[in-house]
C-alpha positions in Angstrom: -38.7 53.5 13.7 -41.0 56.0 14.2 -44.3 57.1 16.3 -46.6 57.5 13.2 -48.5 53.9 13.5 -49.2 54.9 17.1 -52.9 56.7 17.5 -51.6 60.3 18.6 -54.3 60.6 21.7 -50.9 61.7 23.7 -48.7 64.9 23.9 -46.1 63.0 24.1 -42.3 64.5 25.2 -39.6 63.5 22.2 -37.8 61.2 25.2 -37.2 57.1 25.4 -36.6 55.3 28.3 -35.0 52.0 28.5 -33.9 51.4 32.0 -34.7 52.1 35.4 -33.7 51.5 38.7 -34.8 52.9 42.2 -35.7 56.4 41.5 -34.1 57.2 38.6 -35.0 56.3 34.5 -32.1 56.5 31.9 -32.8 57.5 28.5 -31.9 56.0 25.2 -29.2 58.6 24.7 -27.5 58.0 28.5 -29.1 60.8 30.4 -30.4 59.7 33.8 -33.4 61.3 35.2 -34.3 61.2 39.0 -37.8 60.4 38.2 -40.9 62.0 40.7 -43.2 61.2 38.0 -43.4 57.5 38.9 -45.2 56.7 35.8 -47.9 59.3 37.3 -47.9 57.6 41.0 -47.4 53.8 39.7 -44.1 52.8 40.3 -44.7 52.9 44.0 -42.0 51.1 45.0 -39.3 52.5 42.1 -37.7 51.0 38.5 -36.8 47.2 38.8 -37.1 46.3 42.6 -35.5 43.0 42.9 -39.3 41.4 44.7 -41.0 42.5 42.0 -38.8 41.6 39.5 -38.3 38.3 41.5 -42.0 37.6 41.4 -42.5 38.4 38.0 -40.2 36.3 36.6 -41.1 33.2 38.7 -44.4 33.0 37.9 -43.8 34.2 34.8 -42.1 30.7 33.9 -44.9 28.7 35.6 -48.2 30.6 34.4 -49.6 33.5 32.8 -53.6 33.5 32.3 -56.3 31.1 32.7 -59.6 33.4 33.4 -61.8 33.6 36.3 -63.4 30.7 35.0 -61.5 29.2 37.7 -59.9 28.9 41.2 -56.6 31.7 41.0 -54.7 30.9 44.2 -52.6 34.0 43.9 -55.6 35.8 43.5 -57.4 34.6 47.0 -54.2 35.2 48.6 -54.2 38.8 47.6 -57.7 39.6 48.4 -57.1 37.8 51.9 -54.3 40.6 52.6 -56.3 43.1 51.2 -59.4 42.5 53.7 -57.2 42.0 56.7 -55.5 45.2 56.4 -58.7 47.4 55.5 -62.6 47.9 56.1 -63.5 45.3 53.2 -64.7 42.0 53.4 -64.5 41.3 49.4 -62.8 42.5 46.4 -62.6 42.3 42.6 -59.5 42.3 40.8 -59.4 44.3 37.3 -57.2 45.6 35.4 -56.9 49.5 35.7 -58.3 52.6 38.0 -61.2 53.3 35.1 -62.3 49.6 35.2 -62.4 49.7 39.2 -64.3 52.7 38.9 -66.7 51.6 36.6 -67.1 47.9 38.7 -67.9 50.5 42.1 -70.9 52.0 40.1 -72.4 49.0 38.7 -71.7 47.9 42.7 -73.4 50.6 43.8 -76.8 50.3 41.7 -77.1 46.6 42.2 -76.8 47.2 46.0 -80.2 49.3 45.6 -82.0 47.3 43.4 -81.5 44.2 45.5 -82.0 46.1 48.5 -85.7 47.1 47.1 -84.6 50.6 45.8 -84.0 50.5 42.0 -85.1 54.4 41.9 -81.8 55.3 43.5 -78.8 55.3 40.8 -77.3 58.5 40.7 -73.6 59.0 42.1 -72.9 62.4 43.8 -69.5 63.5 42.5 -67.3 66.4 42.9 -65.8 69.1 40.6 -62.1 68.8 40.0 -62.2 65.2 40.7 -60.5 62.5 37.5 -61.7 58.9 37.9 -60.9 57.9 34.0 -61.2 58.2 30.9 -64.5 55.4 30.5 -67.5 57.2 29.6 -69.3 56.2 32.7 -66.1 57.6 34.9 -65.9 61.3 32.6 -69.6 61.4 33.6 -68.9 61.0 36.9 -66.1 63.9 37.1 -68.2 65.6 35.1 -64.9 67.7 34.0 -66.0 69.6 30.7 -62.7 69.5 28.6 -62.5 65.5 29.2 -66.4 65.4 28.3 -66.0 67.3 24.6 -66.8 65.7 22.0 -68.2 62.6 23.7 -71.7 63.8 24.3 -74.6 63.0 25.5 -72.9 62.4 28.9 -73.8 59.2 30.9 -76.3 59.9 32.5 -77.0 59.0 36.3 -74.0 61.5 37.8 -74.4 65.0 39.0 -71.2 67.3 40.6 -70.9 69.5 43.8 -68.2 71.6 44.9 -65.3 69.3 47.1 -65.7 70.0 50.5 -68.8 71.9 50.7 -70.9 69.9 53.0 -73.6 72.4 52.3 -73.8 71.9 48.7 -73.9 68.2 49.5 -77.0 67.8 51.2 -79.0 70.0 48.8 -78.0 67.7 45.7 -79.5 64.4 47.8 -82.5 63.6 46.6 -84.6 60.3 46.0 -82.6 58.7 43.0 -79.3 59.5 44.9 -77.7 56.1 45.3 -73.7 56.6 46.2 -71.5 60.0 46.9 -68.0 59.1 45.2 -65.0 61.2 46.7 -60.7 61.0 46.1 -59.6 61.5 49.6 -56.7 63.6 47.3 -57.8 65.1 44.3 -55.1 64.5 41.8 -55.3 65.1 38.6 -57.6 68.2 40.3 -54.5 70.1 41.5 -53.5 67.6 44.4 -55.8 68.8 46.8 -56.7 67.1 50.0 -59.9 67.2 51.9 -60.3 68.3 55.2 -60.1 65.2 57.5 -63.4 66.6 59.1 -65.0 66.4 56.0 -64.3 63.2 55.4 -65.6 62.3 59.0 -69.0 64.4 57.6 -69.2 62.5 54.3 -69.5 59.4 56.6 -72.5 60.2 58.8 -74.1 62.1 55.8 -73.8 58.6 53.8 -75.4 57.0 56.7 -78.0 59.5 57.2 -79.6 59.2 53.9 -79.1 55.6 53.3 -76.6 55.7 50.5 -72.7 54.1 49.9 -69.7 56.3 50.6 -67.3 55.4 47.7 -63.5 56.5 48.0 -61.6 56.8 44.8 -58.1 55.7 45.9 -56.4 55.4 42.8 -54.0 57.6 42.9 -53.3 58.8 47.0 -53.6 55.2 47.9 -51.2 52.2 48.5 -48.8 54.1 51.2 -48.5 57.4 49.4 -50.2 59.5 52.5 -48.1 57.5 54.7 -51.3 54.9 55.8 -51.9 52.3 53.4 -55.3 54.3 52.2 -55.6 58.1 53.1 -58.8 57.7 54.6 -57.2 56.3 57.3 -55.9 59.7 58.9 -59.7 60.9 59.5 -60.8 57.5 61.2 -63.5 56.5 59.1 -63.8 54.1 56.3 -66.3 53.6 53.3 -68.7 51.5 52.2 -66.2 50.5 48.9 -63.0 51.7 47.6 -61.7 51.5 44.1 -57.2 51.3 44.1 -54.6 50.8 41.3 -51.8 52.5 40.3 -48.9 51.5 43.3 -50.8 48.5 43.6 -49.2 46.5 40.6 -45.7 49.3 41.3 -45.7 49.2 37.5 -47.9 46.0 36.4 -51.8 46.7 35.2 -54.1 46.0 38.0 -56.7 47.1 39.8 -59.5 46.5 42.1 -62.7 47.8 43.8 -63.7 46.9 47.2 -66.4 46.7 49.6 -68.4 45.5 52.6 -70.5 42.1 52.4 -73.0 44.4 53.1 -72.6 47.3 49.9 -71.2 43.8 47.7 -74.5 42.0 48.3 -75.7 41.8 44.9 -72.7 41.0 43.1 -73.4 37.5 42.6 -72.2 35.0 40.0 -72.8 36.5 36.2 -73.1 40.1 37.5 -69.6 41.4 36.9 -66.4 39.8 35.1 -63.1 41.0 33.7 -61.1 38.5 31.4 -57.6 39.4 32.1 -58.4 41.0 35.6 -57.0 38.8 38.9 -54.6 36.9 36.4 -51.6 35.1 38.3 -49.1 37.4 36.6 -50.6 40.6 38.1 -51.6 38.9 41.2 -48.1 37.5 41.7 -46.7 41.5 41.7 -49.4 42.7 43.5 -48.7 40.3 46.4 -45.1 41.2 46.1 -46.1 45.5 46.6 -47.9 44.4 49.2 -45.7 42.1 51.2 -43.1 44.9 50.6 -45.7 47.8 52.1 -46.4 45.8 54.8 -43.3 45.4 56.0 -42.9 47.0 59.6 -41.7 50.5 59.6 -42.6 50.7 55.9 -45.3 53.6 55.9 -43.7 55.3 58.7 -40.6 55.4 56.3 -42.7 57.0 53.7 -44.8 59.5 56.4 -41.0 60.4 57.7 -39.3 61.0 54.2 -42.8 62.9 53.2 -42.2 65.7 56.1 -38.9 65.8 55.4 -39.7 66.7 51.5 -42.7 68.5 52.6 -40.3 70.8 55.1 -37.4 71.3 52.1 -40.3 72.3 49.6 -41.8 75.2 51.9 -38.4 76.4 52.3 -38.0 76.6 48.0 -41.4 78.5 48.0 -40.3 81.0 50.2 -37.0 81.6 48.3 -38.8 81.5 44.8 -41.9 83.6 45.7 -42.0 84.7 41.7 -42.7 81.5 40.7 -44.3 79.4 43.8 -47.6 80.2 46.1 -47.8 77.3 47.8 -47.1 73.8 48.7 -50.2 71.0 49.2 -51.1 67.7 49.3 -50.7 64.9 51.6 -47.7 62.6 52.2 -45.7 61.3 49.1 -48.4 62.9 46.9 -47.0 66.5 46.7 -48.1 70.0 44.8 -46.6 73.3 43.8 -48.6 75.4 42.7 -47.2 77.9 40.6 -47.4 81.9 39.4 -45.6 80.5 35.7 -47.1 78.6 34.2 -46.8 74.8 35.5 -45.9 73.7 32.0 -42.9 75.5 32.4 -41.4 74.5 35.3 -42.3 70.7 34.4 -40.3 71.2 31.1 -37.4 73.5 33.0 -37.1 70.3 35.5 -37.0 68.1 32.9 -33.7 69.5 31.1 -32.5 69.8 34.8 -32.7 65.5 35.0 -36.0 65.8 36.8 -39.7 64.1 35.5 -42.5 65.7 37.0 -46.2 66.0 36.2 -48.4 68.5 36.0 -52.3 68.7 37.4 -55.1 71.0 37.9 -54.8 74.6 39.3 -51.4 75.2 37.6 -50.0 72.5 40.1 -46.6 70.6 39.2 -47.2 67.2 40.7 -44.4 65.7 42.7 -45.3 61.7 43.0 -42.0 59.7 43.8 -41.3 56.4 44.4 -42.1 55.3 48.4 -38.5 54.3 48.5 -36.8 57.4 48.3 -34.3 58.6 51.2 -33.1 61.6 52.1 -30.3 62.0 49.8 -33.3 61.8 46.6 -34.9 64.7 48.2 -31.4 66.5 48.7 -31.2 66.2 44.8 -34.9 66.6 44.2 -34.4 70.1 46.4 -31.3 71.2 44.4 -33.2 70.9 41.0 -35.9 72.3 41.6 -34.6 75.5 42.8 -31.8 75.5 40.2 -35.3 75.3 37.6 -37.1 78.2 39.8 -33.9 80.2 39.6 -33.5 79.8 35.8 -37.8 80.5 35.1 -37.1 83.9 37.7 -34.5 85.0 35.5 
């Protein structure tokens, strides 16, 4: 068996996995791994937890698919805990982060052309930000080396620096119909905004009349330690787009919103065949059930300081090869002096997955359901990896 059938679009690393369980994957040829990849901030709640599993398999033996076409119980259910536990009175169930993303703009342009305004479309964006690999969503990063080769760019997106509240206001004009922010830049080099920002991003959305999106894909479902980051600044947006921990492994996704930013998706205006279907729906409930728990997120926030307090303390005995340590609960950076390549490869012969990200950041996203003893070990390695790259 080998790879050469497969469309080689991935850099892929010449290792199989074909178990998991907690925190930790085991490869074909026995070696475990204590895995703070997480399927790049998926596997929220770890390899093979018994509710998922549990849920999977029970409704896997009474029903897979049967389209939106109709009623999805499982489906209502989820979308009831969704809106109880966050700003959003509806929500539309897809199949990835991209696809939410993509169902947040078309939102965001019907809401101004039913609302009389069909002259506002464009989507204020920031640089560093990743929100998929769909044309519309490289447009809207507007990241260059994502963008080559697929030109002319979407049109209907433009890009100001993150956090400059400055640049901001100059780039509003008359067409401008949405600003679209990650609370936690990830793929950018895990880089949180300033909770005041946020707070501004609010009352500038409101100022001018246009929709505050949050891209929540990746530093949502529980990984700041709230159920959506945007909860430590108070504020909430008009819509939201999640995936990624919200399936802990299974494809789904969803966009969000207020009756009043959803008011012109009506009947015909949006679909997804496979998106809301009982199978996904039935995991999805289980992640949240499980998040949702009491004392769940103030697990996560407690293990996070823990991890965040044992990381500051390997920068400052590896100052050769660390500058810093950033990010926001679960969702962790080092930023490095090597290069982050390195030290992502270095872990990984030292039974550690990792991932990298912008600014020559190795990304540290582990499962919510790691204890102390994980980041005892997670500690361990990576200092035994920034001792080896020092020498």
């Amino acid at each position: 068996m080998t790879a050469a059938a497969v469309m080689p679009t991935y850099g892929r690393y010449d290792i199989a996995f074909e178990r998991g369980e907690g925190p930790y994957l085991y490869a074909t040829d026995g070696r475990r791994f204590l895995d703070f990849a997480a399927g790049i901030a998926v596997n929220a709640l770890g390899h093979s937890h018994p509710k998922l599993v549990r849920a999977l398999a029970d409704q896997g033996a009474k029903l897979w698919h049967v389209s939106n076409l109709y009623r999805i119980p499982e489906q209502e259910k989820l979308a009831e805990k969704l809106t109880k536990h966050t700003f959003a009175d509806k929500v539309f169930f897809c199949n990835s982060g991209a696809e939410a993303l993509e169902g947040a703009i078309k939102l965001v342009r019907k809401y101004h052309d039913d609302t009389g305004h069909p002259e506002k479309f464009t989507v204020i964006g920031c640089s560093g930000a990743f929100h998929g690999r769909t044309l519309a969503t490289l447009a809207a990063a507007g990241n260059e080396k994502y963008l080559k080769g697929f030109d002319p760019a979407v049109e209907g997106f433009k890009q100001v620096a993150f956090g400059n509240l400055n640049e901001l206001r100059a780039a509003i004009d008359g067409n401008t119909a949405a600003i679209l922010v990650e609370p936690v830049q990830g793929e950018g080099g895990i880089k949180p905004a300033q909770l005041s920002y946020l707070r501004e991003l609010r009352k500038i959305a409101d100022e001018f009349g246009v929709l505050l999106v949050f891209d929540e894909v990746q530093c949502g479902m529980g990984r700041s330690g709230k159920l959506f980051a945007h909860e430590w600044a108070g504020v909430t947006p008009d819509v939201m787009c999640i995936a990624k921990g919200l399936g802990g492994g299974f494809p789904v996704g969803a966009f969000m919103a207020t009756d009043k930013a959803a008011v012109g998706m009506t009947a015909g205006t949006h679909g997804s065949t496979f998106g809301g279907n009982p199978l996904a729906m039935a995991v999805a409930n289980a992640v949240m059930d499980v998040m949702l728990e009491p004392g769940f997120l103030e697990r996560v926030d407690k293990i996070a300081r823990l991890l965040w307090k044992e990381l500051e303390g390997v920068v400052k005995r590896h100052p050769k090869v660390f500058i810093e340590v950033r990010g926001a609960g679960l969702m962790v950076g080092l930023r490095c002096h090597v290069p982050n390549t390195q030290l992502v490869d270095k872990l990984r012969e030292n039974g550690m997955l990792t991932v990298g990200a912008g600014e020559n950041v190795v990304r540290l996203v582990p499962p919510l359901i790691i204890d102390e003893s994980h980041v005892r070990e997670a500690v361990e390695k990576i200092d035994k990896a920034a001792s080896q790259l020092a020498a």
